[in-house]
C-alpha positions in Angstrom: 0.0 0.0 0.0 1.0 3.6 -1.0 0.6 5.8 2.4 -0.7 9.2 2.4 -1.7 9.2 -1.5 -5.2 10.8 -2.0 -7.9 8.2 -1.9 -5.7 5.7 0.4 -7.4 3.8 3.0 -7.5 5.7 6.4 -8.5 4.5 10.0 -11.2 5.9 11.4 -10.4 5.7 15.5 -14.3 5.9 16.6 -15.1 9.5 15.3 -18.7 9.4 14.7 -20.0 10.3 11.4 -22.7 13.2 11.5 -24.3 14.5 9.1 -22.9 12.3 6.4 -19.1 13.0 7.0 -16.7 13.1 9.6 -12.7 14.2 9.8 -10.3 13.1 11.5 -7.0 15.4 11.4 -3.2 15.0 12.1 -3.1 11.7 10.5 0.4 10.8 9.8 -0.4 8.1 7.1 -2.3 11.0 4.9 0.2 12.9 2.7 -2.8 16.0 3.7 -2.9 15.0 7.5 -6.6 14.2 7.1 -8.8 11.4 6.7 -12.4 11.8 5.6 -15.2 9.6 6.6 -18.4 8.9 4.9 -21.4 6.8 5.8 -22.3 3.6 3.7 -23.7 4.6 0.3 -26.2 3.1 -1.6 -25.1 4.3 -4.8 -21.4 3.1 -4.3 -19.4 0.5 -5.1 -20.5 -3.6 -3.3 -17.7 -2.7 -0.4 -18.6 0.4 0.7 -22.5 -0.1 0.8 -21.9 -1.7 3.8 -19.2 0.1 5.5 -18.0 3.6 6.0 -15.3 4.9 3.8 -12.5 6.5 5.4 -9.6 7.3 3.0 -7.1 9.9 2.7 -8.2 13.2 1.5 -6.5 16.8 0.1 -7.6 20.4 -0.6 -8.6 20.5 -4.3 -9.3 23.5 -7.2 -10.6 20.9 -9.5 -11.6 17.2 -10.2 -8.4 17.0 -11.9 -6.2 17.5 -8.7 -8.1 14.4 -7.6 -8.0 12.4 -10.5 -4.4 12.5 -11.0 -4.4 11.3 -7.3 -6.5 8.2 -6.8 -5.3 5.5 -5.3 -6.4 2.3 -7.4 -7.6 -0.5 -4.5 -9.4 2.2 -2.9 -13.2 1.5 -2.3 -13.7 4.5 -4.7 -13.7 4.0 -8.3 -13.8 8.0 -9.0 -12.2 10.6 -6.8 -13.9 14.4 -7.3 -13.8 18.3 -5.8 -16.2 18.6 -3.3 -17.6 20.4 -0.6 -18.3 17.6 2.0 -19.2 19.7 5.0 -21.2 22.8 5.8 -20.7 22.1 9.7 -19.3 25.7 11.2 -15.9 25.0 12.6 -12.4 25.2 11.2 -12.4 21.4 12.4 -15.4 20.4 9.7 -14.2 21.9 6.8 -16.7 23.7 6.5 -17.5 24.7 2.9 -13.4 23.5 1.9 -13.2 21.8 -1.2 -11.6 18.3 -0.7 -11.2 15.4 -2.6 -14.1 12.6 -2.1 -15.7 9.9 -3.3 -18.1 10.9 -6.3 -20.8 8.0 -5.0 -20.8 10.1 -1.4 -21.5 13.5 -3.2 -25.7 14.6 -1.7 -28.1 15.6 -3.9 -29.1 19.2 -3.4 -25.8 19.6 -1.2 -22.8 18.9 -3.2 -24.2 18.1 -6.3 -27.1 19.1 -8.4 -30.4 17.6 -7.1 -34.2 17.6 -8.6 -34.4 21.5 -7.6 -32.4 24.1 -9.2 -28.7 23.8 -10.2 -26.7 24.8 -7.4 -24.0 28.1 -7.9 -20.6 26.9 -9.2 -16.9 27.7 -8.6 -14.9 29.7 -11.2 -13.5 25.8 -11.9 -16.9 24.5 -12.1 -17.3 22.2 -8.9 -20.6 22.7 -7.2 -20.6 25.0 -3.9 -23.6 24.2 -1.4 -25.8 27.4 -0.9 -25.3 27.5 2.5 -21.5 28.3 1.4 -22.6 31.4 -0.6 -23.5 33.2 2.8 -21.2 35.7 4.6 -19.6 34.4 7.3 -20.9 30.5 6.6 -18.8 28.9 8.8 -18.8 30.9 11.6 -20.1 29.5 15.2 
């Protein structure tokens, strides 16, 4: 196994997952010092319909920077630029774009839903509305 490479597996030590994602910060086998954690998907591939996801992540501009990343045994067959959290605090990363798993992505959240197509970055990755407030991630 490749540590610290962008979509490498990552222990979760207990954090619970709220609200469809959870960090965990300071990891030493993440190249980014930071795993994320998602909740089983339906829509994802056999493995991770049962069990959470936790694999390395990275700040990203663009699905590119997380393309060029993946790491190939991961439980993710395509890495994107997302915003996973809108949870206030510097410790969710709240309204960050990181790389994720494209089958965690939420209608309506971080991608578009049955509603109206949500805003978009200059690089065209989908920004939550709750982002597009002042002061978003404030407590």
């Amino acid at each position: 196994m490749v540590a610290g490479v962008v979509g490498s597996p990552c222990t979760n030590p207990g954090r619970p997952i709220l609200n469809g994602v959870a960090f965990v910060s300071g990891v030493p086998d993440c190249a980014g010092n930071v795993c994320l954690i998602t909740a089983p998907s339906e829509s994802a591939v056999a493995d991770h319909k049962q069990s959470e996801l936790a694999m390395c992540t990275a700040a990203c501009t663009t699905d590119a920077d997380c393309a060029s990343a993946r790491f190939p045994s991961s439980q993710c067959p395509k890495l994107v630029c997302a915003v996973p959290s809108i949870v206030p605090g510097k410790e969710n990363f709240c309204c960050q774009k990181l790389c994720m798993c494209e089958d965690d992505l939420t209608p309506g959240m971080n991608k578009d839903g049955t509603g109206a197509p949500l805003p978009r970055d200059d690089h065209g990755v989908a920004v939550p509305s709750a982002c597009m407030q002042p002061n978003a991630c404030m407590f």
